[in-house]
C-alpha positions in Angstrom: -7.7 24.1 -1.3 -11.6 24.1 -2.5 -10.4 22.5 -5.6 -7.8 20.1 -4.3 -9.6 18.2 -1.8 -12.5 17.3 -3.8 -10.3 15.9 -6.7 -7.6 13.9 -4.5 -10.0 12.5 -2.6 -11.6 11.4 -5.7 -8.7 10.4 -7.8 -6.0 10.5 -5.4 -7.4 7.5 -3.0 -7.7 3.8 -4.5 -11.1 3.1 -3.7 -10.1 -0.8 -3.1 -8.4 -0.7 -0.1 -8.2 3.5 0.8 -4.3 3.8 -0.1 -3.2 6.9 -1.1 -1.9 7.4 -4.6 1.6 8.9 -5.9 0.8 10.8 -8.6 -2.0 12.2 -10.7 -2.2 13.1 -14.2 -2.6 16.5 -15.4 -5.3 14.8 -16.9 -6.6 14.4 -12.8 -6.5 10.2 -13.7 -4.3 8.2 -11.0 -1.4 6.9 -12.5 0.3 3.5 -11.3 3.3 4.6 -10.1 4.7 2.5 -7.1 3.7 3.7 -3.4 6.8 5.0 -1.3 5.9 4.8 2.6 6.6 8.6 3.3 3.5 9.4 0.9 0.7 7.3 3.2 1.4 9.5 6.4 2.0 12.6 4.2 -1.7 12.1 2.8 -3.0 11.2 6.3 -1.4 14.5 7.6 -3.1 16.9 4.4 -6.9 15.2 5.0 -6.8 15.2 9.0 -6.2 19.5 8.4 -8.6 19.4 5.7 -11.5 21.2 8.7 -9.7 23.5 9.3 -9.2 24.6 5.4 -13.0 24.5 4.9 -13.5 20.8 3.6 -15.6 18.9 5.7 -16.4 15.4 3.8 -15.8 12.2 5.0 -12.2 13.3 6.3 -12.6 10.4 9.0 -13.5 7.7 7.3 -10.5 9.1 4.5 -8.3 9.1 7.6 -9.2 5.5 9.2 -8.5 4.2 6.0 -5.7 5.5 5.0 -4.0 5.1 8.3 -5.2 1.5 8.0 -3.8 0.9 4.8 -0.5 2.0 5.8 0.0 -0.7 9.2 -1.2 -3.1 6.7 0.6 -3.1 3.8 3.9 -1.2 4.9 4.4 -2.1 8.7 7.3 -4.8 8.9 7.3 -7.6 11.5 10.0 -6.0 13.6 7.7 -2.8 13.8 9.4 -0.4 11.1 7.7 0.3 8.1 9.3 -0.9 4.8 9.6 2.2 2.2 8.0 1.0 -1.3 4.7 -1.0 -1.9 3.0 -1.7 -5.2 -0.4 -0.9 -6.2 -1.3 -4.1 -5.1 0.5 -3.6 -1.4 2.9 -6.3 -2.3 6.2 -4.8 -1.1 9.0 -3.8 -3.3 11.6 -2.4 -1.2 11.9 -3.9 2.2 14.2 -1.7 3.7 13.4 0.7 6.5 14.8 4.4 6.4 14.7 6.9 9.4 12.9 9.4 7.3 10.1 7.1 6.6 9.5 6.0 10.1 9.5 9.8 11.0 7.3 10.9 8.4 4.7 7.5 10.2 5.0 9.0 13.8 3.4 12.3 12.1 1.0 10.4 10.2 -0.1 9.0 13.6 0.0 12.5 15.6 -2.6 13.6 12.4 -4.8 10.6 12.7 -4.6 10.7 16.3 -6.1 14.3 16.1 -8.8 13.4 13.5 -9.9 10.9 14.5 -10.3 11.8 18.4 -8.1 8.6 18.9 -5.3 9.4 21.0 -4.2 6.3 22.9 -4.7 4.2 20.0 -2.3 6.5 18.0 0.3 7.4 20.5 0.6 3.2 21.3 1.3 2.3 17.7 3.6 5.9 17.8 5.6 4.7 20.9 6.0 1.2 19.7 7.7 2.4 16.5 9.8 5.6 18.5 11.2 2.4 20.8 12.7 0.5 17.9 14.3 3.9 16.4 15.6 4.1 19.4 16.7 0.5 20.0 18.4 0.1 16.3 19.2 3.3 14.7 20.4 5.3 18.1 23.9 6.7 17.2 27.0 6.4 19.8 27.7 10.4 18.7 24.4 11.9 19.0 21.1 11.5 16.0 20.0 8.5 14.5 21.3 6.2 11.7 19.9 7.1 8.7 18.5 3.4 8.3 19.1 0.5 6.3 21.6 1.8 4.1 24.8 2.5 4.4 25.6 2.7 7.9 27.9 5.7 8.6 25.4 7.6 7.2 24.1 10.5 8.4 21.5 12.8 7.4 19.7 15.8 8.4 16.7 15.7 6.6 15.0 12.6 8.9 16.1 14.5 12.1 14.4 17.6 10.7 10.9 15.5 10.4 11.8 13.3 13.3 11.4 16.7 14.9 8.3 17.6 13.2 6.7 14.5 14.6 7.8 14.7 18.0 6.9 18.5 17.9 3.2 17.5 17.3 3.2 14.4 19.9 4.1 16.8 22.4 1.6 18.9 22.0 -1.6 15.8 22.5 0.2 13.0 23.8 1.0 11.9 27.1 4.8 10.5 26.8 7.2 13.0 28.1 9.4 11.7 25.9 8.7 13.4 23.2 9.7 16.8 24.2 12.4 15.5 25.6 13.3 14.1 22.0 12.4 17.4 20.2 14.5 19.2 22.7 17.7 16.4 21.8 17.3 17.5 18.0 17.1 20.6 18.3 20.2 20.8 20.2 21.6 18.6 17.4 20.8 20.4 14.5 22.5 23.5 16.1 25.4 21.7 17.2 25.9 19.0 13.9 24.2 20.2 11.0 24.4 24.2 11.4 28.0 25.6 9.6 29.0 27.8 12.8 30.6 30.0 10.4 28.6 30.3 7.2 24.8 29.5 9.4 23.6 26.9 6.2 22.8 23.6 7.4 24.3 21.0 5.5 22.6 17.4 4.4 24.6 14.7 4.8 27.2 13.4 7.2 29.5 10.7 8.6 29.0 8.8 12.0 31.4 11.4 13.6 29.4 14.1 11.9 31.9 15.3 9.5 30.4 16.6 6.3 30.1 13.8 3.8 32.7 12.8 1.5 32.3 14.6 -2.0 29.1 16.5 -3.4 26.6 14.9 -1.0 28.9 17.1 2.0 28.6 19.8 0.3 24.8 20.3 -0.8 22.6 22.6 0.8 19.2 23.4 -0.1 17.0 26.5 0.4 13.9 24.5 1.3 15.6 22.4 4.3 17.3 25.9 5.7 13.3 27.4 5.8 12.1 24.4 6.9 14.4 23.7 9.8 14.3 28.0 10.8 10.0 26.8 11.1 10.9 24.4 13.5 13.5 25.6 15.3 11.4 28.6 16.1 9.0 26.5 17.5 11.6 25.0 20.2 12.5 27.9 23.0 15.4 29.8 22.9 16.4 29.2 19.2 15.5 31.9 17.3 18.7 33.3 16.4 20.1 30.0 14.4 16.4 29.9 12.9 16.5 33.3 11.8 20.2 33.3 10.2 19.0 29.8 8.4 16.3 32.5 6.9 19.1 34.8 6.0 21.2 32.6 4.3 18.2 31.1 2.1 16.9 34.3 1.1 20.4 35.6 0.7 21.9 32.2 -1.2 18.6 30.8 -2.3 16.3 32.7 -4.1 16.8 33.9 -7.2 14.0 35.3 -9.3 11.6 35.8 -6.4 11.7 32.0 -5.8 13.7 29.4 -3.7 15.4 27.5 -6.0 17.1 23.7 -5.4 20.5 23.8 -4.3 23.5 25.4 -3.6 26.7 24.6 -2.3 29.0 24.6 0.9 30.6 28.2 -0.5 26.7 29.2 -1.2 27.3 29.0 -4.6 23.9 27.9 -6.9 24.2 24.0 -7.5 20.9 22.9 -8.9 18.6 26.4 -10.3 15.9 24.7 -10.6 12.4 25.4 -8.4 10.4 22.9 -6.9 7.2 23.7 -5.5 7.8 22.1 -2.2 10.8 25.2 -1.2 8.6 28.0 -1.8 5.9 26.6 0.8 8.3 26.2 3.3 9.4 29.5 2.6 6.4 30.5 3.3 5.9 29.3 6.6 9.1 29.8 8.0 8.6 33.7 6.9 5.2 33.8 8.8 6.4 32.1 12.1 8.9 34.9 12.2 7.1 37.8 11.6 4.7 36.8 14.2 8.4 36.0 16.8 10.2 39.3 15.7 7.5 41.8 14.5 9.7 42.8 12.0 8.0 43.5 8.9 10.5 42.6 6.7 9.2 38.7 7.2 5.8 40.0 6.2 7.2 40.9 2.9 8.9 37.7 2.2 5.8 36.1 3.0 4.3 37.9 0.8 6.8 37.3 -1.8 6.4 33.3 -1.0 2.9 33.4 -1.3 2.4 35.0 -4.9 5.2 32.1 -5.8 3.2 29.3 -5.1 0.6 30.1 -7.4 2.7 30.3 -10.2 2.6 26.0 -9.3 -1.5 26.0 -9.4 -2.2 27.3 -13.0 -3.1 23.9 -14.0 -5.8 23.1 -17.0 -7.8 21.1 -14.0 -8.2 23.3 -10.4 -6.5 21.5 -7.8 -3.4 19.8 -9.4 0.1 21.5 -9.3 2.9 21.6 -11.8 6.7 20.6 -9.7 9.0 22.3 -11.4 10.3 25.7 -12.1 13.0 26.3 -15.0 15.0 29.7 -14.3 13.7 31.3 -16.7 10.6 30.8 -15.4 8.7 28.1 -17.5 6.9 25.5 -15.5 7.7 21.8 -16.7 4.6 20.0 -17.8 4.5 16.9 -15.7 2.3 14.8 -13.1 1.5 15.9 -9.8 2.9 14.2 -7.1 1.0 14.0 -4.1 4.1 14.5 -1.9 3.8 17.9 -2.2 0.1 18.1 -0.7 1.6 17.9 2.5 3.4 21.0 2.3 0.6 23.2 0.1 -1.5 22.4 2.9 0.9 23.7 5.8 1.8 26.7 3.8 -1.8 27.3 3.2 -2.9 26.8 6.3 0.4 29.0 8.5 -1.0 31.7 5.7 -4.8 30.9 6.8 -3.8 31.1 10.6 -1.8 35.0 10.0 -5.0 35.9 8.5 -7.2 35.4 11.2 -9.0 32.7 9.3 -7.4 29.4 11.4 
């Protein structure tokens, strides 16, 4: 990460007001793409780590203002944060979506952290965990996905609703977030786990059917290793995280990579590689090596690891390319700065096995 801090906190911050940006170049120039919501706390969550990689410039005042930023120019009247912003911070799209507001609570557990700030943090947090709760609460168990359509379900908010209330628990003082990590949890393992086939599905109604037509069917490689990270985090729930790992290294990864997308009978839907899967990969393979002892994780870690850098051979250190093409070429396009976030968690788990965290 020598190279990437350096150049995204260069480029990748709008030195007006200290938003984040959505994309660079390969060029390393900012381009003007809109701002979506989830990318503020994503950014807030790669700089507040950014010590503990080895890059010690001005993380706070990188934190402060971007967490600033983000209550100003995203944070609705009601308390939820609206999901698109120009540029300019006018805003685009005012809807608020479940995975936005989780992907704010873990912005806010990161600045907390960096910024020795605590109570400040966890007030705004609470604040915004009390209207979830109050408008999105579902009469079957979960959350409404938002303001869309409303017998939506989906597990991919839960699974960073998690994330966030996984990281209040562990420096705030509100019992209730344990108790909320504990609740989804239990959910996924109950809702979104197939008892039979053990690959976690993506979308669902109300009742928590799978969704009508191809969005019931999808599952992805990336979510199963993400979730299995998670899971194993929460006691007693290491077999379901573990046969999540089994069915994406089983389903999901062909050519020594995770790829996009399969379907309900674990046939490949989508082929195609992102970057994003193969961190997650990463780290899930790494938290269970370190549960099981069993070596076997150690060599998919391993295996994760050397697939990730096929992402970084850029023409300028510190950008990434997105996509993988089975047969193997990398697709020349901009960098989005969604997937800091997870380079950095990957990097760091890998760090942390190392001794060096």
């Amino acid at each position: 990460m020598g190279a990437a801090y350096p150049l995204w906190s260069r480029q990748g911050i709008d030195p007006r007001n200290g938003g984040f940006v959505e994309t660079l170049g390969q060029d390393g120039t900012a381009l003007r793409d809109p701002r979506r919501a989830r990318v503020q706390p994503r950014q807030l969550t790669a700089f507040a780590r950014a010590p503990l990689l080895g890059w010690r410039a001005d993380v706070t005042g990188i934190v402060r203002r971007g967490a600033d930023y983000l209550v100003a120019h995203y944070r609705r009247e009601d308390g939820l944060y609206r999901t698109l912003a120009g540029i300019d911070g006018a805003a685009l799209d005012e809807r608020a979506l479940l995975y936005d507001q989780s992907f704010v609570l873990l912005g806010f557990a990161a600045a907390a952290a960096a910024l020795d700030a605590r109570a400040e943090f966890e007030r705004r947090a609470l604040d915004l965990r009390n209207q979830i709760e109050k408008q999105w609460r579902g009469a079957s168990g979960g959350f409404r996905s938002g303001e869309v359509d409303g017998d939506r379900r989906e597990s991919n908010p839960h699974m960073h609703l998690l994330e966030a209330c996984l990281a209040w628990s562990e420096i705030g003082n509100d019992p209730g977030w344990a108790e909320w990590a504990d609740e989804i949890a239990d959910l996924a393992i109950a809702r979104f786990i197939n008892p039979a086939s053990g690959a976690l599905g993506e979308a669902f109604t109300a009742s928590w059917d799978a969704a009508p037509g191809l969005p019931g069917r999808l599952i992805e490689p990336g979510h199963q290793f993400e979730w299995a990270w998670l899971l194993l985090q929460c006691q007693r729930r290491n077999w379901p995280a573990l046969r999540l790992i089994a069915v994406g290294e089983d389903a999901g990864v062909r050519g020594a990579v995770a790829i996009n997308a399969l379907l309900d009978d674990l046939s490949v839907h989508d082929p195609n590689a992102r970057l994003w899967p193969q961190t997650e990969r990463l780290k899930s393979a790494l938290l269970a090596a370190t549960v099981t002892g069993d070596a076997c994780y150690t060599g998919i870690a391993a295996e994760a690891a050397a697939s990730i850098f096929l992402y970084l051979d850029t023409a300028i250190p510190g950008l990434w390319l997105d996509l993988r093409l089975p047969n193997g070429t990398l697709v020349d396009s901009p960098a989005p700065a969604s997937s800091f976030y997870h380079l950095v968690g990957g990097i760091a788990a890998l760090d942390a096995s190392l001794g060096k965290g």
